[in-house]
C-alpha positions in Angstrom: -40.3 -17.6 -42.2 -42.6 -15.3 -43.8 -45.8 -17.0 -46.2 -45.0 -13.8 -48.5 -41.9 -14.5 -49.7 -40.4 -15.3 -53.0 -38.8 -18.5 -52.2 -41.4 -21.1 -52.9 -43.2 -23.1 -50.2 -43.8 -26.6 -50.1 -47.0 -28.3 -50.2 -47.5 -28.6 -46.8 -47.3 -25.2 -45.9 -50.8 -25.1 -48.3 -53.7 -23.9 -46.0 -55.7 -26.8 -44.2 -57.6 -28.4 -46.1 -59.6 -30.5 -42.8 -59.2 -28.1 -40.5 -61.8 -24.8 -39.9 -59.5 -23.0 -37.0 -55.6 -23.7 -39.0 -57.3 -22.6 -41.9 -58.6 -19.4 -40.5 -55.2 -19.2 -39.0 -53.1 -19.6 -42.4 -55.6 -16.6 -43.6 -54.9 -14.6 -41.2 -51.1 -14.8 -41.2 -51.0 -13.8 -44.7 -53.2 -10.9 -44.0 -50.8 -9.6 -41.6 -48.1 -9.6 -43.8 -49.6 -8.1 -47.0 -50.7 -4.7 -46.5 -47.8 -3.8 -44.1 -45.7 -5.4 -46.7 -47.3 -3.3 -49.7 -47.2 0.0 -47.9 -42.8 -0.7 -46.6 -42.3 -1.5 -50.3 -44.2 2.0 -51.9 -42.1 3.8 -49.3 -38.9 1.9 -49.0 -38.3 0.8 -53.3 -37.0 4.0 -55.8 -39.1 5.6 -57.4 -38.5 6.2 -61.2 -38.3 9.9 -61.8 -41.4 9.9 -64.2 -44.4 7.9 -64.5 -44.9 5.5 -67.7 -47.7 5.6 -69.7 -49.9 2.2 -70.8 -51.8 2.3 -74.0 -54.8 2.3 -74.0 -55.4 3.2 -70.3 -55.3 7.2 -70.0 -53.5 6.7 -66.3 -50.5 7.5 -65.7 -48.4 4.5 -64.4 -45.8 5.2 -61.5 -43.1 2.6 -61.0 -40.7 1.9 -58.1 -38.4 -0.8 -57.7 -35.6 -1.8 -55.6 -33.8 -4.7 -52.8 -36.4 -5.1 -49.8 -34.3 -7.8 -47.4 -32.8 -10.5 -50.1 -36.0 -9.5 -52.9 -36.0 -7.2 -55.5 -39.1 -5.8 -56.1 -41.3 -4.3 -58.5 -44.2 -1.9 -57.6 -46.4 0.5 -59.8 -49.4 2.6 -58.8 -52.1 4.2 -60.9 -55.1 6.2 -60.8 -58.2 5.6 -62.8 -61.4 7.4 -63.5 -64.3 5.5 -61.7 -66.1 5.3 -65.2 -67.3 3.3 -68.0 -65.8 5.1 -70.6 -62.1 4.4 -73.2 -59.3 4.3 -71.3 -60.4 3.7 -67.9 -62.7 1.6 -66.0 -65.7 1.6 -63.2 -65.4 0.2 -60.0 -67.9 -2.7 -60.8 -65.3 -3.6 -63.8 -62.2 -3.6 -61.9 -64.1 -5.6 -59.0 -65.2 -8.2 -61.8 -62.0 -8.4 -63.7 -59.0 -8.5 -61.2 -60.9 -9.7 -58.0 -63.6 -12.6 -59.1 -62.2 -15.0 -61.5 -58.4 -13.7 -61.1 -56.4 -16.3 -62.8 -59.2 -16.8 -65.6 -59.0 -13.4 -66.8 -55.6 -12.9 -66.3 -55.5 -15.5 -68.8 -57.9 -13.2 -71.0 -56.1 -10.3 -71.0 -52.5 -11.6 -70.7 -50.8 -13.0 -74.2 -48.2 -15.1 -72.9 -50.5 -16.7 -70.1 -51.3 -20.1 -72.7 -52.4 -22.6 -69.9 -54.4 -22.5 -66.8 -55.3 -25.5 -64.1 -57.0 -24.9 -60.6 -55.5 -27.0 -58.5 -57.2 -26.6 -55.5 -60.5 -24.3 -54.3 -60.8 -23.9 -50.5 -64.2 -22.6 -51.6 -65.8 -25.6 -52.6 -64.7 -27.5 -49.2 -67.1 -28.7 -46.8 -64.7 -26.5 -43.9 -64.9 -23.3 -45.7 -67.4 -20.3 -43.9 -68.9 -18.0 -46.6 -69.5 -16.4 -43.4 -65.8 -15.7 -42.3 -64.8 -12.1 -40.7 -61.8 -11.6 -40.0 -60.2 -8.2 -38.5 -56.6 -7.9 -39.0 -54.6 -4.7 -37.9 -57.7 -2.4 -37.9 -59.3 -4.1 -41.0 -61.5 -5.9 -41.0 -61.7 -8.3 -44.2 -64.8 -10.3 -45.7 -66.0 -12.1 -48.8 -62.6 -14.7 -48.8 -61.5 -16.4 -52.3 -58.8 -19.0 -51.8 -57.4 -21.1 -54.8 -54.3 -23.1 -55.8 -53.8 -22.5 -59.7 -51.5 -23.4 -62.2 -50.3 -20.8 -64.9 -48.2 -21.6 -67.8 -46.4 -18.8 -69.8 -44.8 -19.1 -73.7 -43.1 -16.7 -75.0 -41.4 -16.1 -78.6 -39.9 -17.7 -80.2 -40.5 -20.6 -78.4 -37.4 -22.8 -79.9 -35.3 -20.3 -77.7 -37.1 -19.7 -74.7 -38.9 -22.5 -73.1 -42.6 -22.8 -71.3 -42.6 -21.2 -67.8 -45.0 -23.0 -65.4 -45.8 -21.2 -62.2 -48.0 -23.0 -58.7 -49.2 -19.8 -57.5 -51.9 -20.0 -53.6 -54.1 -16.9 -54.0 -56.0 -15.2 -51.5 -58.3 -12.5 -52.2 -60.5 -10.6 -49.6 -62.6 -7.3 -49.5 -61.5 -5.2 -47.0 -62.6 -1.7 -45.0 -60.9 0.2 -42.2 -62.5 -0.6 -38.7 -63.9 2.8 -37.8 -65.5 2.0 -34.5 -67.0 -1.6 -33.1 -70.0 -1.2 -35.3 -68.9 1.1 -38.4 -66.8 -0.7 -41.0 -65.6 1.5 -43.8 -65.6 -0.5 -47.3 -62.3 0.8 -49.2 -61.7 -1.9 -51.8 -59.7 -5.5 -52.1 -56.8 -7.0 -51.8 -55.5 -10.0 -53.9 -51.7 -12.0 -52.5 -50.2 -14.4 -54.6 -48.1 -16.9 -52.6 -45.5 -18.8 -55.0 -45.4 -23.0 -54.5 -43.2 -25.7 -55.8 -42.4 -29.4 -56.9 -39.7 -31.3 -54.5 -37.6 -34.1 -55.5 -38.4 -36.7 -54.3 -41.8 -35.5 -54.3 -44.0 -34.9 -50.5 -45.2 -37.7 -49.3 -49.4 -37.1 -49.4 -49.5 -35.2 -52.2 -48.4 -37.7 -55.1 -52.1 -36.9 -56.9 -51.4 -32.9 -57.2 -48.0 -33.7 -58.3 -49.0 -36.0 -60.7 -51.7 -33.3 -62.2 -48.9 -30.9 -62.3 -46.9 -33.2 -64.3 -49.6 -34.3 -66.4 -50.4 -30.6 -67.9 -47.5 -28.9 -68.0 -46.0 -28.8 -71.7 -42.9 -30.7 -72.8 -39.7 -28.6 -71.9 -41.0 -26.7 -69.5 -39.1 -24.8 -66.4 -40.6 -24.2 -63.0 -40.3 -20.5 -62.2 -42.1 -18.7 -59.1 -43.7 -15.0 -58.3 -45.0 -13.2 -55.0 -47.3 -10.1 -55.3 -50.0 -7.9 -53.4 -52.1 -6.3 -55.0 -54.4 -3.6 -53.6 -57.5 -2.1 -55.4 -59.0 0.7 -53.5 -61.6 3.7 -54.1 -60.4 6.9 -53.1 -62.0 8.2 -50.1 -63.4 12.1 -51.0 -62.5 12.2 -54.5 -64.7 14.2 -56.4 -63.9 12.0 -59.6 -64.4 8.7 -58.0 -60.7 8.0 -58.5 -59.8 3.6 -57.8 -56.4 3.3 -57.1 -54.3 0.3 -58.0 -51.3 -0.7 -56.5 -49.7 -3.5 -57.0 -46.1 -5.1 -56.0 -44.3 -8.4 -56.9 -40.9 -10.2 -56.5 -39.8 -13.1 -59.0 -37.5 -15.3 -60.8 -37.8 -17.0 -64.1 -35.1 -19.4 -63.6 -33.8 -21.2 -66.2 -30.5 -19.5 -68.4 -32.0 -16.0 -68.4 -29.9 -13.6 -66.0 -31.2 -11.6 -63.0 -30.1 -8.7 -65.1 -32.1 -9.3 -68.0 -35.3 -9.9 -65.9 -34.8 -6.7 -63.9 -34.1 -4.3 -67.2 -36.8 -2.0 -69.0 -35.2 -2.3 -72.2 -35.1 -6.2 -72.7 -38.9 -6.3 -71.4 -38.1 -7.4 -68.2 -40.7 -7.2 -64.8 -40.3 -3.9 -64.8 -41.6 -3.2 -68.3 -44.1 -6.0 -68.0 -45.7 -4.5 -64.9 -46.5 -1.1 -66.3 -48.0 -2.9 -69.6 -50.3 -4.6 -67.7 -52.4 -2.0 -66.8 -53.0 -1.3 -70.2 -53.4 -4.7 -71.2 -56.1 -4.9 -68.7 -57.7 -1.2 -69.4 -57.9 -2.6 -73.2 -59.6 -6.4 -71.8 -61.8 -4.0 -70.0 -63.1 -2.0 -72.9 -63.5 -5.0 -74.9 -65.7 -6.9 -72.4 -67.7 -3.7 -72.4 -68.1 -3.3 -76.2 -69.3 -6.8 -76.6 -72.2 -6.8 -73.7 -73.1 -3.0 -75.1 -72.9 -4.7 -78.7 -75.4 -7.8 -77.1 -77.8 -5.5 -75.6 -78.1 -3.6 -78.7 -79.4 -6.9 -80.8 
């Protein structure tokens, strides 16, 4: 069975947390799967016949979507101007917002995203290697981030629609194309979000993470569960400095609310909610920037 994959893993499918060589092991398996995954679904999905815009970004936002295996999927692409100006953002920016700190300032720049719990942070364990190289189909990826979060959505009006609570694993790594044994070339990062879940009866060993679970999730709420790969690269020989963001991701709200509704652009399903990220995060961007421009101007 594939880690990437929309039906949720149990806990002890989580990386090792005792273990150096299983842990470097679980890494690497995901790696394998994500970016030939993310480049089968930009080719395979279809491709909407014209691209969407997402206010206040000034890119353009192309969406594709479509059955991969038993999955429907959801990708967009866009093109930004590497620059630290409205409607866009650097590479620095994008690096800080959507690589470091990934579920915190999802949180930021995402309305319905009301709760947040890390779970777990490999990072912080005695076996992790800040260290760790690995080289995975001809990249070679560095500079590892590895957490187990907890994200809880509300939506309006909340006496019809209850709390969604998500256990998401997410691995993020920079990554460059192996040119030659000695000549790495740096090309961006890639971020894979691995959905997890509660059993009944709960896993033997892991009572205490249940129990945290349990313990901050609101009062009504329903389990749902979400894959994605996300890719943030700079454009090799672009005159503009042009970062590229791709992203894809597979999911299912469960609860009363049909497949149907979740996959339409009218009702605000994924595919709506996908393209209005961008912006949403363009907008978080220019914000951030505003404020430390309005702080260094005191």
């Amino acid at each position: 069975m594939p880690f990437i994959r929309l039906d949720p893993h149990p806990f002890k499918d989580l990386p090792s947390q005792t273990d150096p060589q299983a842990l470097k092991s679980s890494i690497t398996s995901i790696l394998h799967e994500a970016s030939p995954l993310l480049t089968n679904l930009q080719t395979s999905l279809q491709k909407d016949p014209k691209p969407r815009p997402s206010h206040p970004s000034t890119a353009q936002v192309t969406l594709s979507q479509g059955w991969h295996s038993s999955e429907f999927w959801v990708c967009r692409q866009s093109d930004h101007q590497d620059a630290t100006k409205d409607g866009t953002g650097s590479w620095r920016e994008f690096e800080d917002g959507l690589r470091h700190d990934h579920a915190e300032h999802e949180m930021q720049y995402t309305p319905s995203v009301t709760g947040l719990k890390q779970l777990v942070n490999w990072n912080k364990n005695d076996i992790w290697d800040p260290e760790m190289r690995l080289d995975v189909d001809q990249t070679r990826y560095w500079d590892f981030i590895l957490e187990l979060n907890l994200i809880v959505h509300t939506f309006h009006p909340k006496a019809l629609i209850r709390p969604r609570a998500f256990i998401s694993l997410t691995l993020s790594a920079a990554l460059g194309k192996i040119v030659s044994q000695d000549t790495i070339q740096p090309s961006g990062f890639m971020t894979v979000q691995i959905p997890f879940c509660l059993s009944n009866p709960e896993e033997p060993g892991y009572e205490q993470l249940c129990a945290e679970i349990w313990n901050f999730v609101p009062p009504r709420t329903i389990f749902a569960h979400y894959a994605s790969l996300e890719h943030v690269e700079l454009l090799a020989g672009s005159e503009d400095r042009t970062i590229r963001w791709t992203m894809a991701t597979t999911s299912e709200a469960g609860g009363k609310i049909p497949q149907w509704v979740q996959r339409n652009w009218t009702l605000g399903g994924v595919p709506k909610a996908v393209v209005a990220d961008v912006g949403l995060f363009i907008g978080w961007v220019m914000k951030r920037r505003g404020q430390r421009e309005g702080q260094l101007a005191e």
